[in-house]
C-alpha positions in Angstrom: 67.6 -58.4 -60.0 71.2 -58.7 -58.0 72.9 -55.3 -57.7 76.5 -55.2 -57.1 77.1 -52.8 -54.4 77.6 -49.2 -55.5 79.6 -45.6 -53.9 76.7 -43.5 -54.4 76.9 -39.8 -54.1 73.2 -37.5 -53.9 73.0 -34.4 -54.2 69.9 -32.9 -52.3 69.5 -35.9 -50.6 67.9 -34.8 -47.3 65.0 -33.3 -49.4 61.3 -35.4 -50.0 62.6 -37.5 -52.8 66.6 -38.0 -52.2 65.9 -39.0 -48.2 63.5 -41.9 -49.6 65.9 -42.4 -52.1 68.3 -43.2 -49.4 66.3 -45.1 -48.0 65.8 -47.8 -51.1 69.6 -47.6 -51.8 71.1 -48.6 -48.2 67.9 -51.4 -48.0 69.8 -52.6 -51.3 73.4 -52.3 -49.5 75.1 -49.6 -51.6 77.4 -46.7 -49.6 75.7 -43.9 -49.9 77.0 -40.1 -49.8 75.3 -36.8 -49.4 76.0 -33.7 -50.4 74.4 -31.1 -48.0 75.1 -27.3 -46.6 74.2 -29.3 -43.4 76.0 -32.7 -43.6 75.4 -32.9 -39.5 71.8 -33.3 -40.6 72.1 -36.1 -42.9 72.2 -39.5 -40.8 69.1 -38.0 -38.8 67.1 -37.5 -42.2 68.7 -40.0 -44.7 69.8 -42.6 -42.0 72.6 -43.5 -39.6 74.7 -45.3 -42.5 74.7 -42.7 -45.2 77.4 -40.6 -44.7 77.6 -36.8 -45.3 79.8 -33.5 -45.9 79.5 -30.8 -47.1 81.7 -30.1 -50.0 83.0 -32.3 -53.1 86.3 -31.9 -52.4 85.6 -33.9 -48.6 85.9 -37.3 -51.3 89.0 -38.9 -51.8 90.4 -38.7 -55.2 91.2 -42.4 -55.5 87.3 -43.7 -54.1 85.5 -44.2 -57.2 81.5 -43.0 -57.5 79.1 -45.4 -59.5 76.3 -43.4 -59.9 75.3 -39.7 -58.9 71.9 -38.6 -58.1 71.8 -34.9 -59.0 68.4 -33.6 -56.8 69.2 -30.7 -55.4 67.1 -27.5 -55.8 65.4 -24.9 -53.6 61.3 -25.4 -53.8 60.1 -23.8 -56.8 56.8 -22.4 -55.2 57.2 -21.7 -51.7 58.0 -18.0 -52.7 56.9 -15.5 -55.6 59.2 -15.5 -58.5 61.1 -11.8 -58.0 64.5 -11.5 -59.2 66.5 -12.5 -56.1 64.3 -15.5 -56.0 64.9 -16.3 -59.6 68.2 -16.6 -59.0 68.0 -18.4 -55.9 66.2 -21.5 -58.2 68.9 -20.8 -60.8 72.1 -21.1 -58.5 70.4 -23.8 -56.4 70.3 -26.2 -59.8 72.2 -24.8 -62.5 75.3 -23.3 -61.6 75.0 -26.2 -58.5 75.3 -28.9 -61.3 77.5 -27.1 -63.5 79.8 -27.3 -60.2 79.0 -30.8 -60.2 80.0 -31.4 -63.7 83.2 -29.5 -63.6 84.1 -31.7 -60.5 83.3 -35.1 -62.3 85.3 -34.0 -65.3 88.1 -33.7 -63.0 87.7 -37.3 -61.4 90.6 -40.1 -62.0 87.2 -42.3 -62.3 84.2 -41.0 -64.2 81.1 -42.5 -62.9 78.8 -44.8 -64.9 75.6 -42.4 -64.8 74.5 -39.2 -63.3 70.7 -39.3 -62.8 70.0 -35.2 -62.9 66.8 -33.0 -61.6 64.1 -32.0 -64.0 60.4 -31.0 -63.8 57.8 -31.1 -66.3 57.8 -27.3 -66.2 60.3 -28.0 -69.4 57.2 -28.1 -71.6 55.4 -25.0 -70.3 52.3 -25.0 -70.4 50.9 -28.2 -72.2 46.9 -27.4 -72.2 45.4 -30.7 -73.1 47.9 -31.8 -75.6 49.3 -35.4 -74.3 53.5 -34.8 -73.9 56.1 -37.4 -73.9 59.9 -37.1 -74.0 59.8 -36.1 -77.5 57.2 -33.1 -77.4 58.0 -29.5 -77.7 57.7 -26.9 -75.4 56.3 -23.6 -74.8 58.7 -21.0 -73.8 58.5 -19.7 -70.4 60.2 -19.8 -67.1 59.9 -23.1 -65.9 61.4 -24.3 -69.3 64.2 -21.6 -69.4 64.8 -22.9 -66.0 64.6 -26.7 -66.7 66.3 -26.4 -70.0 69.9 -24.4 -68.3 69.5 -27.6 -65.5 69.7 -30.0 -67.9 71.9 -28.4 -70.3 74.4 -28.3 -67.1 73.6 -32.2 -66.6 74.3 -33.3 -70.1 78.1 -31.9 -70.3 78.6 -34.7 -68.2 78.0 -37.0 -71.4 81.4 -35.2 -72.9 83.1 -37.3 -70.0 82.0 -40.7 -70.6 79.1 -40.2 -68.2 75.4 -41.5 -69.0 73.1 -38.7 -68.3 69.1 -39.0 -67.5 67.5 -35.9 -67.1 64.2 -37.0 -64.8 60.8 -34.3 -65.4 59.3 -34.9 -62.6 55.9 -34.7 -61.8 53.8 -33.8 -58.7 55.2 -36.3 -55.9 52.6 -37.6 -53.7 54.1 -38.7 -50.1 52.4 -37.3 -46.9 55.1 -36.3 -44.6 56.2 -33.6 -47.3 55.9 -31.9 -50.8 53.1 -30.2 -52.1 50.3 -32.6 -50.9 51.7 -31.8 -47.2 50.7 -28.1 -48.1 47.3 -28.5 -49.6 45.9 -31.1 -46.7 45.0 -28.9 -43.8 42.1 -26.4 -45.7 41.0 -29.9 -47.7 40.5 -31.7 -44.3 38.8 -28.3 -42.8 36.4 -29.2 -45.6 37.6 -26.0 -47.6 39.5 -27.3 -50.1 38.6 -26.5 -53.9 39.7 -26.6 -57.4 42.6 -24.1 -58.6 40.7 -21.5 -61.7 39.0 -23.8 -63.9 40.4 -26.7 -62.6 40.9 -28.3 -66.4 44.9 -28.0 -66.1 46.5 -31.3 -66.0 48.3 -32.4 -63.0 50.9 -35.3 -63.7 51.6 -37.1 -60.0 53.5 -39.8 -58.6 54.1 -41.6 -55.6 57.1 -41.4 -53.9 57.8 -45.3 -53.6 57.6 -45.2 -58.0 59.5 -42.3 -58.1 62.6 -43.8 -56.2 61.9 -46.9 -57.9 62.2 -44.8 -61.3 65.3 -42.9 -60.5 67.2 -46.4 -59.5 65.8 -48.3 -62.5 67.5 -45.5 -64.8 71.2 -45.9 -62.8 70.9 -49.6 -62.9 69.7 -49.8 -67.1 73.0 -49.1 -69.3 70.3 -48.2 -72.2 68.5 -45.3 -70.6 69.8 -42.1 -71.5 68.5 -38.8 -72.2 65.3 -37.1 -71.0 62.5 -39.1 -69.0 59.5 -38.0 -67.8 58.6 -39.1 -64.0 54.7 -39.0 -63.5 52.2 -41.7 -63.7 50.7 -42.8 -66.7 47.3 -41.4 -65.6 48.0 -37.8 -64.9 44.6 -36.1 -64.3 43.0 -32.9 -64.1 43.0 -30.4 -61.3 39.3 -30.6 -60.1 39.2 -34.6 -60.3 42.9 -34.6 -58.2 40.7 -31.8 -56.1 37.4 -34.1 -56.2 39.4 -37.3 -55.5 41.6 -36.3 -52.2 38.3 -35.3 -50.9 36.8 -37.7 -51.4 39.6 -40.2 -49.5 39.6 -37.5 -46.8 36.0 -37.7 -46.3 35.5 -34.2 -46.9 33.4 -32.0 -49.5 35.8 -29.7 -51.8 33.2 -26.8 -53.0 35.1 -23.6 -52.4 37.1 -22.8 -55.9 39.9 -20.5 -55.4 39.5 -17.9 -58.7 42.4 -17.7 -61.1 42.3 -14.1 -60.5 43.2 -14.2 -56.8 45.7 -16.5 -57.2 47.3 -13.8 -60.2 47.0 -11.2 -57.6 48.4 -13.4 -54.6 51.4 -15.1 -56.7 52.1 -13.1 -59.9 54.2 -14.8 -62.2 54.3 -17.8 -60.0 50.7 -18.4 -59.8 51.3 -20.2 -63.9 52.8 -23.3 -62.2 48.8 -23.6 -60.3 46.8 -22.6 -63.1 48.4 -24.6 -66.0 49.9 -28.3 -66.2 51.3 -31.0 -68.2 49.7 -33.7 -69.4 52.8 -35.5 -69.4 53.2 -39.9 -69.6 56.0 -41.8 -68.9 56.5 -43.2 -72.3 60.3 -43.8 -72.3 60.5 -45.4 -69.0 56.9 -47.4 -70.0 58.7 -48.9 -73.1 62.1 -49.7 -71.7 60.0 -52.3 -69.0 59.1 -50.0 -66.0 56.1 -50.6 -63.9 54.5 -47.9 -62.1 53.1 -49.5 -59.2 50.8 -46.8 -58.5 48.6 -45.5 -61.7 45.3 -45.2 -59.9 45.4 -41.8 -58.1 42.7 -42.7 -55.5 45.0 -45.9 -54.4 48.0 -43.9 -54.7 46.5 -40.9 -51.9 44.9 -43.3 -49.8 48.5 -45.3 -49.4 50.3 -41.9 -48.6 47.6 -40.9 -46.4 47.1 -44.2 -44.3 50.6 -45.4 -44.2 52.1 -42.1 -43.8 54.7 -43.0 -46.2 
């Protein structure tokens, strides 16, 4: 399908997903714009013809935005979750989009869409109970956190915008994310499952989650909440059994839930319980995950250091 060339602006688009995200979007000859703290640092991440700056206010009044990809967000488990951290997830998406809304609501031109953040942390913890976009959730912190981002992406629909709200999975790329972190004590041959290893972890290659995120800005009919994982999301010890297996390794030493409590408090929920999450919106409205096989999917990230 043709595209007609689009002003694009990203938020968080120097991060895992938005700098591939960049990537498909200048290979399909839209002008693309990045927000960033460090808009120096944009061309050498996103590439020499995005452009970047560093506050809204840097784009003319009269230039109108197509679409905005809303990914910004500090990492979720790179630190335990005490109180200043808390807040540092909570200003880094919600009062950041609520900014972001307040600004389009200002524009001459609203743009068609605004593709917004999510996780599947909405749902809580799901245990083995299969979750699409129309499941309920259990409340805890990663919905409470999910739930004030999207709440903050929605308002945009009071301007004329079309909102998605993307739950994103796992994101499987090798030269970042969480697979980056786990790879050195699996290819030491001391990798392991995380407590009982039945929680569900819903993944998804990078190349199908850009894919995803365009498919929604380019569809007129999507709308509303999406969730961004494979079809096949799969327990922790086969994800733990399976990237040993493409790294040649064995994966034997298990990593008690108790340690982990110890280690991470509060935190340590997002290790020991998942989401069994499919993509059923996305599935029914035509898109094709390239990648549903996880063994395929880690081997491509792995070898092609994608």
């Amino acid at each position: 399908m043709i595209v007609a060339m689009k002003n694009i602006l990203i938020t968080g688009g120097t991060g895992l997903i938005g700098s591939a995200l960049c990537d498909l979007l200048v290979s399909q000859n839209h002008h693309v714009t990045v927000l960033s703290r460090h808009p120096k640092m944009v061309k050498d991440r996103c590439g020499q013809q995005v452009k970047g700056i560093q506050s809204l206010a840097d784009i003319d009044a009269e230039i109108k935005i197509d679409w905005v990809f809303n990914l910004a967000g500090e990492p979720i488990a790179d630190k335990p979750w005490t109180k200043k951290r808390k807040a540092a997830l909570e200003k880094s998406r919600i009062d950041l989009t609520r900014h972001l809304v307040d600004w389009i609501a200002q524009r001459k031109h609203a743009p068609e869409c605004l593709i917004s953040g999510s996780a599947v942390g909405w749902y809580g913890d799901g245990g083995n109970t299969v979750l699409t976009e129309q499941s309920d959730f259990v409340d805890e912190y990663t919905h409470q956190l999910c739930e004030g981002w999207e709440q903050q992406a929605l308002r945009a629909s009071r301007f004329g915008v079309r909102v998605c709200t993307v739950r994103t999975g796992l994101v499987l790329a090798a030269n970042g994310g969480f697979l980056h972190k786990i790879l050195l004590p699996f290819k030491l041959g001391v990798g392991g499952r995380l407590g009982s290893g039945q929680q569900y972890m819903p993944w998804v290659h990078i190349k199908d989650m850009v894919n995803l995120l365009a498919f929604l800005a380019n569809n007129n009919q999507a709308e509303g909440p999406f969730n961004a994982n494979s079809p096949n999301p799969v327990s922790n010890k086969l994800f733990t059994k399976t990237l040993a297996d493409v790294l040649h390794r064995y994966a034997f030493i298990p990593v008690p839930a108790w340690l982990l409590k110890a280690l991470l408090g509060e935190m340590s929920g997002l290790l020991l319980t998942g989401q069994r999450t499919i993509p059923e919106k996305a599935q029914a409205m035509g898109f094709h995950f390239f990648y549903t096989d996880l063994k395929l999917a880690l081997t491509d990230v792995l070898t092609n250091k994608n």
